[in-house]
N, CA, C and O of each residue as an XYZ file, in Angstrom:
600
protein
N    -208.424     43.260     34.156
C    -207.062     43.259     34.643
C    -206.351     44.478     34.073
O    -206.211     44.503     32.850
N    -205.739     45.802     35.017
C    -205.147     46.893     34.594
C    -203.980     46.515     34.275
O    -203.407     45.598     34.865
N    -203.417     47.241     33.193
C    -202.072     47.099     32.682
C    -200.967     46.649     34.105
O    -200.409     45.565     34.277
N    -200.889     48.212     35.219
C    -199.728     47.439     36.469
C    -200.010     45.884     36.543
O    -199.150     45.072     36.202
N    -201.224     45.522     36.994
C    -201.616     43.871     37.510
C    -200.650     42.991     36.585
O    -199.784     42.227     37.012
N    -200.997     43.270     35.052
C    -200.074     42.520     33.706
C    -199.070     42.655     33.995
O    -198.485     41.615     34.298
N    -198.321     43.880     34.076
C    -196.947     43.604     34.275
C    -196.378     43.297     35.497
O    -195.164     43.101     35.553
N    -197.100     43.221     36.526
C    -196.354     42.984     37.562
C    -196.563     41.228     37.686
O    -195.797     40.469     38.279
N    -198.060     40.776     36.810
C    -198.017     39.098     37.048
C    -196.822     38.582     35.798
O    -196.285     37.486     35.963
N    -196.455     39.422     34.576
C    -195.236     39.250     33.801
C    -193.625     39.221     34.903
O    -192.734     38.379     35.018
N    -193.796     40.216     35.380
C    -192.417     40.322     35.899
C    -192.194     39.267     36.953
O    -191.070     38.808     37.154
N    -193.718     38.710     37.918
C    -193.553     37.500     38.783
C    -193.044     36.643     37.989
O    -191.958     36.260     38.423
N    -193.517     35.863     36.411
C    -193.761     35.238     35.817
C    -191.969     34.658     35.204
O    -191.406     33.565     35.260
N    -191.531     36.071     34.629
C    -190.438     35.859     34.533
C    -189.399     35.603     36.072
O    -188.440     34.831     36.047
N    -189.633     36.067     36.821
C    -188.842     35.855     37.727
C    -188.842     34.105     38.440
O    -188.013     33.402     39.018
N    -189.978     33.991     38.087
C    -189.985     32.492     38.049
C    -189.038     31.987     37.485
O    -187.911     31.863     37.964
N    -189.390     31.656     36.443
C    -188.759     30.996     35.174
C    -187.166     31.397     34.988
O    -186.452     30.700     34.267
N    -186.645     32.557     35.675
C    -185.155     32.848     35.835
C    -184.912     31.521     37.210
O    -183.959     30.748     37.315
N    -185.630     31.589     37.742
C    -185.192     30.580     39.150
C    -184.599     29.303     38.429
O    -183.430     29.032     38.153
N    -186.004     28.467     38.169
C    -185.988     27.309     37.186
C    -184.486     27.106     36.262
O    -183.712     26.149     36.247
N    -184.437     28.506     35.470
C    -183.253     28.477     34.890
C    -181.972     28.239     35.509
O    -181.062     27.535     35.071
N    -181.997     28.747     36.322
C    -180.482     29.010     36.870
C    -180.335     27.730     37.689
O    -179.213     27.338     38.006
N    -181.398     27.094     38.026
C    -181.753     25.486     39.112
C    -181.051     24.659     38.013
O    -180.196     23.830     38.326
N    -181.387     24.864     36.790
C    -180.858     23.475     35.749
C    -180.017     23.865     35.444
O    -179.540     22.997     34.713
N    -179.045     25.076     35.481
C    -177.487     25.276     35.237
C    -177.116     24.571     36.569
O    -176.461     23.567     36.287
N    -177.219     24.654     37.421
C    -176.024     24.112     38.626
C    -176.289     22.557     38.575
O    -175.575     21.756     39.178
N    -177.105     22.288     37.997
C    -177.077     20.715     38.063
C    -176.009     19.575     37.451
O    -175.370     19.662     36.403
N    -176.009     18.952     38.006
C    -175.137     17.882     37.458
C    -175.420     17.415     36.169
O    -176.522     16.939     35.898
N    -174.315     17.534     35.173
C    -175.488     16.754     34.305
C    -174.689     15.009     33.939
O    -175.290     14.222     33.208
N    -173.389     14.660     34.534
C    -173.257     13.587     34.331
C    -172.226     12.596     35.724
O    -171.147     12.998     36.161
N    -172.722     11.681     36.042
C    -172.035     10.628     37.197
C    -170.750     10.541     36.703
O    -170.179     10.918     35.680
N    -170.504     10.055     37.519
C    -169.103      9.693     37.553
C    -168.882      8.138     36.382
O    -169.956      7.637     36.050
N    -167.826      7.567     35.913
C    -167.875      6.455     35.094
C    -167.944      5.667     36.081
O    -167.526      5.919     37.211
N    -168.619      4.387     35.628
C    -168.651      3.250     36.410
C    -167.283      2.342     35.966
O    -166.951      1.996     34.832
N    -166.642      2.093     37.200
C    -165.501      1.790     37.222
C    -165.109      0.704     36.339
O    -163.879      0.686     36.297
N    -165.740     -0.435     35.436
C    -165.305     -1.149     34.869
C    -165.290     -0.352     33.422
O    -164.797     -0.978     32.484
N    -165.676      0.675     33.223
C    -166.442      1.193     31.912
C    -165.190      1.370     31.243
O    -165.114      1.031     30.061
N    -163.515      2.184     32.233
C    -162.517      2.172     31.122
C    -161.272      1.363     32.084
O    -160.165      1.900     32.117
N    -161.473      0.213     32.767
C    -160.461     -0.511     33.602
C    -160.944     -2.064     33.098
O    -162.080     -2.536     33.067
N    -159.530     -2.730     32.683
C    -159.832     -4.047     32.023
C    -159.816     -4.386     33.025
O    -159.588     -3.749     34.053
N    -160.212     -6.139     32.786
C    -160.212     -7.500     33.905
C    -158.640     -7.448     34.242
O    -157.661     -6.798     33.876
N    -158.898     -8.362     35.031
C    -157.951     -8.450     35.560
C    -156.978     -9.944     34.946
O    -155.822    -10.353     35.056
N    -158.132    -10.348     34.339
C    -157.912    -12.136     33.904
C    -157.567    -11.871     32.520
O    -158.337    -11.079     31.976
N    -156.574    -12.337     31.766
C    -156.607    -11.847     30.590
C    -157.855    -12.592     29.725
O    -158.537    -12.249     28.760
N    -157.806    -13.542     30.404
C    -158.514    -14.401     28.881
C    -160.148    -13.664     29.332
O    -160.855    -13.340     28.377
N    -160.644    -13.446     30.615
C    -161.972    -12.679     30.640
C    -162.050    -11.652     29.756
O    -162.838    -11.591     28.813
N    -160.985    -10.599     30.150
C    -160.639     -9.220     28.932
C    -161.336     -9.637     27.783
O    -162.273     -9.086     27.205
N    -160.531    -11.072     27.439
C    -160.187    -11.368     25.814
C    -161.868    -11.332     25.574
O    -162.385    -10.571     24.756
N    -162.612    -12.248     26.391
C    -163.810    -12.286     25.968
C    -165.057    -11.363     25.828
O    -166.039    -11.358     25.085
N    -164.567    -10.512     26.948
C    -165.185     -9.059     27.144
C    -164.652     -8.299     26.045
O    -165.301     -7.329     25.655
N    -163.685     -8.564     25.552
C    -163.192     -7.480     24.362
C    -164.009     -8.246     23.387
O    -164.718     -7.476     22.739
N    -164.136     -9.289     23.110
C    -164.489    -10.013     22.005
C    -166.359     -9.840     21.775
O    -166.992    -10.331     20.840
N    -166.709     -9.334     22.469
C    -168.318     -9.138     22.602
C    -168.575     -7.470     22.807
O    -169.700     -6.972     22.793
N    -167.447     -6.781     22.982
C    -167.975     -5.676     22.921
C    -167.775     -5.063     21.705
O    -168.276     -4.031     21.260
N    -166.869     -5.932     21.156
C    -166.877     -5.410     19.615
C    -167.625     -5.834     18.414
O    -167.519     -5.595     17.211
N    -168.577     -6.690     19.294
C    -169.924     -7.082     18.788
C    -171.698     -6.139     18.883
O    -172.812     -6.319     18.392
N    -171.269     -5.474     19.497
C    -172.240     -4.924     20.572
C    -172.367     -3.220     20.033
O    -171.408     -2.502     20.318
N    -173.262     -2.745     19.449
C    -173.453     -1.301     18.909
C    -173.680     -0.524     19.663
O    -174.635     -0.754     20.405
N    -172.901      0.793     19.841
C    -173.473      1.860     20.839
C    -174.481      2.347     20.250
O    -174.748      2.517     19.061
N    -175.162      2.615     21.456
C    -176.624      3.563     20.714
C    -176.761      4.216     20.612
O    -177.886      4.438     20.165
N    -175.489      5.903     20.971
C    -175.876      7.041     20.790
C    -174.712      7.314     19.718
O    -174.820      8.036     18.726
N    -173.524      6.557     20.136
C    -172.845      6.714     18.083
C    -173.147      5.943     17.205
O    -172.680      4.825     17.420
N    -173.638      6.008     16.430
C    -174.199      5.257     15.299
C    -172.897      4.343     14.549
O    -171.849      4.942     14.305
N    -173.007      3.157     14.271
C    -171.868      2.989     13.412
C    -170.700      2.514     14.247
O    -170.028      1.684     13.635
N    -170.218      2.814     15.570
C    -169.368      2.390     16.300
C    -169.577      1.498     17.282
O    -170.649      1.721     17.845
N    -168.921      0.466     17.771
C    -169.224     -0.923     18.999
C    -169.228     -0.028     20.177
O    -168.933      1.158     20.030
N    -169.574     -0.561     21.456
C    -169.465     -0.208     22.707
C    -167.989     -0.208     22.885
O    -167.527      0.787     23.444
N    -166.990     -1.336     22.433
C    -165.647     -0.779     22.454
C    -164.883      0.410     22.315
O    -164.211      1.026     23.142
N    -165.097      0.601     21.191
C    -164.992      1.842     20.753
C    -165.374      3.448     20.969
O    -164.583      4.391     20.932
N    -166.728      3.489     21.190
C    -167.245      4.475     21.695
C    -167.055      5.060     22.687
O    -167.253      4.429     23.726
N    -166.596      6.495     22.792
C    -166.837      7.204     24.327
C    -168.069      7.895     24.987
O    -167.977      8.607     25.988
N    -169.014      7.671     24.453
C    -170.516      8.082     25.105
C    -170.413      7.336     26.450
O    -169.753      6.330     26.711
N    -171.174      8.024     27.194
C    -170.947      7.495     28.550
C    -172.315      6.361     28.436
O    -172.256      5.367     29.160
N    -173.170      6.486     27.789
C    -174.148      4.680     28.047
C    -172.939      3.700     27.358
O    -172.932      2.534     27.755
N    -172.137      4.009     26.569
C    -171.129      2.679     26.132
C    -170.288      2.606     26.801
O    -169.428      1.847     26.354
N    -169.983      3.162     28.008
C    -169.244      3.252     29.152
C    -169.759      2.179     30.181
O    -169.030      1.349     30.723
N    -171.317      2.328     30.407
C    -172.287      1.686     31.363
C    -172.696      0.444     30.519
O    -173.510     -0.295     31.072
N    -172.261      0.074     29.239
C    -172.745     -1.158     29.256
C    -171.161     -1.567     28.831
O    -171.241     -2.652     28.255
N    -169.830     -1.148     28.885
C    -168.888     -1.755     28.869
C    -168.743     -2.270     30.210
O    -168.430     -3.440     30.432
N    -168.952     -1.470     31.045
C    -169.004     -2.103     32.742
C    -170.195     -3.296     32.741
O    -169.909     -4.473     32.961
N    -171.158     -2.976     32.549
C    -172.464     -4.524     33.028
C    -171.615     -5.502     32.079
O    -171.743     -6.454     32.849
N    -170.823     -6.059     30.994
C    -170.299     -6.761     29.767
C    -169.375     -6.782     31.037
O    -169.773     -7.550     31.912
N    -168.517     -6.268     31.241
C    -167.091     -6.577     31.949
C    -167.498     -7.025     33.421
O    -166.832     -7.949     33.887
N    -168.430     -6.529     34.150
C    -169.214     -6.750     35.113
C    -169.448     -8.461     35.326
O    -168.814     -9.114     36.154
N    -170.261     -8.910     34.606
C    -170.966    -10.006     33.685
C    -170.044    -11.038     33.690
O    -170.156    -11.913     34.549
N    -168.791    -11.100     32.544
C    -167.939    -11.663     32.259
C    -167.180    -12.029     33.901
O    -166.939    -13.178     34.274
N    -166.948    -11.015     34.565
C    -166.275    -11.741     35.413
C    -167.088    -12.374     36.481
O    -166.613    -12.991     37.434
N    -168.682    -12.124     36.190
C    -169.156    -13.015     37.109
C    -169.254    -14.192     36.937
O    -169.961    -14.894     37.661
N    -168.421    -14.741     35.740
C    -168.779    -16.064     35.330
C    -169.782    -16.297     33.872
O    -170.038    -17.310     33.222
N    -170.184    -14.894     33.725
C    -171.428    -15.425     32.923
C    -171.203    -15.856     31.339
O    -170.122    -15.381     30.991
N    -171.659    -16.388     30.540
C    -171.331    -16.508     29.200
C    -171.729    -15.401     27.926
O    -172.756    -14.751     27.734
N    -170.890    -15.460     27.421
C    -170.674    -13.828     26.429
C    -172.628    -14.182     25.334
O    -173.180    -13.268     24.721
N    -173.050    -15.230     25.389
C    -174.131    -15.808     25.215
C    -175.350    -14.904     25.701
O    -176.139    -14.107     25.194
N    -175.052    -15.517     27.104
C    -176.514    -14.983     28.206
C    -176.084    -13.255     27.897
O    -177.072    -12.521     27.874
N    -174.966    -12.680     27.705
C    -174.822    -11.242     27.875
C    -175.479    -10.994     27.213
O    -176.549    -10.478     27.533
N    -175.067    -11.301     25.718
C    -176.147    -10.890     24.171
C    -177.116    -10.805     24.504
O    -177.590     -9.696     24.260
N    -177.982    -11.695     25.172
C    -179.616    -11.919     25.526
C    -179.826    -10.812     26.028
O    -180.392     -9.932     25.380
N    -179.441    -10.644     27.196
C    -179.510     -9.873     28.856
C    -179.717     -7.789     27.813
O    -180.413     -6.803     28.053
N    -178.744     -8.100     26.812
C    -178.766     -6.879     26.534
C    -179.699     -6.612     25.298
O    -180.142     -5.469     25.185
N    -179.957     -7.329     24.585
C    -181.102     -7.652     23.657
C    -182.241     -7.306     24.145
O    -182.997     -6.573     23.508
N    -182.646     -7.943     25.763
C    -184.055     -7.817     25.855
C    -184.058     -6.418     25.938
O    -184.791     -5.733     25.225
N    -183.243     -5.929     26.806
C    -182.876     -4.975     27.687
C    -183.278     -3.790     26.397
O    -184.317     -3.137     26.496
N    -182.322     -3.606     25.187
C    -182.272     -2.797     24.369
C    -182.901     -3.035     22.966
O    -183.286     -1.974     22.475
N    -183.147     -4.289     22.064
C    -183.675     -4.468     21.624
C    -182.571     -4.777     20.467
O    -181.457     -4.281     20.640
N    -182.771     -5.464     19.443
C    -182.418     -6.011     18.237
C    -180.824     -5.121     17.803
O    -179.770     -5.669     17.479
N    -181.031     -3.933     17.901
C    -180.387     -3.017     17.156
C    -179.014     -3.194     17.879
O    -177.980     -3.212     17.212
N    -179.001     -3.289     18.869
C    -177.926     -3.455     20.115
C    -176.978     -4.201     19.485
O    -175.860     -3.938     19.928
N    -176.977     -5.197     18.451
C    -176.596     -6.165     17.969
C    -175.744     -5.976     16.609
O    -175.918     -4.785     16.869
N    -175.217     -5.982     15.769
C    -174.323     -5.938     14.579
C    -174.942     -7.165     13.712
O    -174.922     -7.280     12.486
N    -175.389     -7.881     14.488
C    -176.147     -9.117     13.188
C    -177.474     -9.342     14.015
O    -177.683     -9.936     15.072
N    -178.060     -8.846     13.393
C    -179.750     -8.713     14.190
C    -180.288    -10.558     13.692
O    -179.622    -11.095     12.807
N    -181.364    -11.283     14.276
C    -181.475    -12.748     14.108
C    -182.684    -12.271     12.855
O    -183.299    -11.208     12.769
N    -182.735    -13.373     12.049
C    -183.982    -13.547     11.380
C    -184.761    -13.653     11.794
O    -184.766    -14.764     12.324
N    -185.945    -12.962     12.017
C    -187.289    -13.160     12.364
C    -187.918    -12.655     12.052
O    -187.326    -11.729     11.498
N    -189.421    -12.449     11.910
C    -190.809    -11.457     11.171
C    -190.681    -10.014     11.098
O    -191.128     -9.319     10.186
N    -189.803     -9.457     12.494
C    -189.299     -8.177     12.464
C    -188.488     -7.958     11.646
O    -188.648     -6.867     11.100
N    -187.312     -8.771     11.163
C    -186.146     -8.044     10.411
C    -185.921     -8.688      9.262
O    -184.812     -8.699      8.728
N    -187.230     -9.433      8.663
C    -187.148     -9.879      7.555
C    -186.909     -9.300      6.324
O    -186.130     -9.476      5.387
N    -188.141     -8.291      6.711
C    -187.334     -6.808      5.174
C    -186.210     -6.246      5.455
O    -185.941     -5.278      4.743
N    -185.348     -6.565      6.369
C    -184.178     -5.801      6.695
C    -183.479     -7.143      5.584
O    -182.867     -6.742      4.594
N    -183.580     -8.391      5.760
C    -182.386     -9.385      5.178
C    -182.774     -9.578      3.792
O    -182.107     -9.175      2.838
N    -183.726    -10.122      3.722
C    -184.256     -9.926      2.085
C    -185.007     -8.849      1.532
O    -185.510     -9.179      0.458
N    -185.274     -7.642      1.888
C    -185.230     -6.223      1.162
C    -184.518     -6.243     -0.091
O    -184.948     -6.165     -1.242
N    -183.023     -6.396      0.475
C    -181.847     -5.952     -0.420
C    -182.293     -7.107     -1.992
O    -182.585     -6.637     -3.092
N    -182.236     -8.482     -1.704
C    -182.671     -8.960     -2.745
C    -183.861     -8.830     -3.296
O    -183.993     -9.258     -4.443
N    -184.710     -8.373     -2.795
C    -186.492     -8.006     -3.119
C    -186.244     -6.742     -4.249
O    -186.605     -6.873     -5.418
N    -185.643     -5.621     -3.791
C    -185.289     -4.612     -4.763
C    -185.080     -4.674     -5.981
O    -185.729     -4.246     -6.935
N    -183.457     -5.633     -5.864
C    -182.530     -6.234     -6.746
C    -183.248     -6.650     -7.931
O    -182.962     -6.296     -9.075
N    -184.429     -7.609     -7.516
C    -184.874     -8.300     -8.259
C    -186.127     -7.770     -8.994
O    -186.533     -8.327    -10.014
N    -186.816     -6.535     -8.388
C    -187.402     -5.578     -9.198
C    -186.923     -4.921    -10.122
O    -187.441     -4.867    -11.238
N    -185.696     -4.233     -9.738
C    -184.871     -3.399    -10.169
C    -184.601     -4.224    -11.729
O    -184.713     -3.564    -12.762
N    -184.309     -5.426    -11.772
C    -184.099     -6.423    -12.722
C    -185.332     -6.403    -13.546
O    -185.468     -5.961    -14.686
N    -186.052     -6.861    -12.906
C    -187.049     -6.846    -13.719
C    -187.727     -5.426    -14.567
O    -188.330     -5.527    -15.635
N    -187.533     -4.387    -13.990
C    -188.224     -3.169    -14.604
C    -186.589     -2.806    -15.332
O    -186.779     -1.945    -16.191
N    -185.738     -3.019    -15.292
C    -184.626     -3.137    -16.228
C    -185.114     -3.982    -17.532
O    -185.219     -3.324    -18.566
N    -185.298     -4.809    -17.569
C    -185.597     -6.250    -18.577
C    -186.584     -5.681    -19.099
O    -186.542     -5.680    -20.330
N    -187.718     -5.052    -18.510
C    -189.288     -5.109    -19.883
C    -188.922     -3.734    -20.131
O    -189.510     -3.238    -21.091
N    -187.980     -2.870    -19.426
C    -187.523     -1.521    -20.701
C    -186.474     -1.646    -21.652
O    -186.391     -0.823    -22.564
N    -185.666     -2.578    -21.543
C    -185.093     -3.368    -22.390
C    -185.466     -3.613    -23.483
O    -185.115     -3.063    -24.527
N    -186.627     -4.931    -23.258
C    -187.214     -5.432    -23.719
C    -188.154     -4.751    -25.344
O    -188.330     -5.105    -26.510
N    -188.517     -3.642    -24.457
C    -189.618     -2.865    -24.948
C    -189.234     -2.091    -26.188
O    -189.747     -2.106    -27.307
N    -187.849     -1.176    -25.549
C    -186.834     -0.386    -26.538
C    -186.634     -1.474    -27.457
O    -187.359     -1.335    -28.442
N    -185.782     -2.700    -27.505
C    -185.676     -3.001    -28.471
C    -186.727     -4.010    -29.240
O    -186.398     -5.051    -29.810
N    -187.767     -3.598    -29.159
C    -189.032     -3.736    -30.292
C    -189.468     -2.851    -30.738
O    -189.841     -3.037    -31.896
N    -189.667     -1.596    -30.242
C    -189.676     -0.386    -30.956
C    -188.854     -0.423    -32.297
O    -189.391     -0.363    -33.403
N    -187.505     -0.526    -32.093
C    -186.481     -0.101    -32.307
C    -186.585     -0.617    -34.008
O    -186.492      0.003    -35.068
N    -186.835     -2.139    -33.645
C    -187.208     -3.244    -35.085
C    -188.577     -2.262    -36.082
O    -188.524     -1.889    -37.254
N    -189.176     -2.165    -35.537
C    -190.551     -1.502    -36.225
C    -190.400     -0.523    -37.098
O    -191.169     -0.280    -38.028
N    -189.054      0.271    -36.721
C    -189.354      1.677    -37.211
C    -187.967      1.479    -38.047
O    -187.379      2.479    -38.459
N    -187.516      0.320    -38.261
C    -186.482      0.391    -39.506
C    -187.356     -0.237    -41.122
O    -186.738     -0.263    -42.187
């Protein structure tokens, strides 16, 4: 392959890849909000309950903040399916589930006890109680030294 051939399959090459480029600038990169995402019920006491579960409910791309709270647009799309939901009748119950399976444990602010999140609930005391213990036999230890050498 002579050098022209190289640069002229380079310069195809790039000219490609400028196409591509400039294809994913004009793109859209986000929908429109789904209309329940920042418009309450209409019922107050539905609101109340839709408010009352979304401030249960963790966004997943801000860490630390409820779907209430958050302006990421997925806490937008699951403030609408929650507000959606609620006024179909459904119970703030079946929602938890619906979005649990859907997203998984984390979705949640009080994840359930089970085999998965067991070192998550007793970790903290599992530590504690090491921590105690390798406290106590250096304790322990120092002050027997301590006797010996008076």
């Amino acid at each position: 392959m002579g050098p022209c051939l190289r640069r002229g399959a380079m310069a195809f090459f790039l000219a490609v890849l400028a196409c591509f480029a400039g294809a994913s600038a004009t793109a859209q990169d986000r929908l429109p909000p789904a209309p329940y995402a920042y418009q309450q019920l209409r019922d107050p006491a539905q609101e109340a309950k839709a408010k009352a579960l979304m401030e249960t409910l963790r966004c997943l791309v801000c860490q630390g903040q409820s779907i209430a709270d958050s302006d990421a647009p997925l806490a937008g799309d699951m403030r609408h399916e929650v507000r959606t939901k609620i006024a179909a009748g459904e119970s703030p119950d079946a929602i938890r589930k619906w979005l649990v399976a859907r997203y998984g444990n984390w979705v949640t602010y009080d994840p359930p006890l089970d085999a998965a999140t067991a070192l998550l609930w007793f970790g903290p005391l599992l530590f504690l109680a090491l921590g105690g213990w390798l406290a106590f036999g250096r304790f322990r230890r120092s002050d027997g030294d301590g006797e010996s050498e008076i």
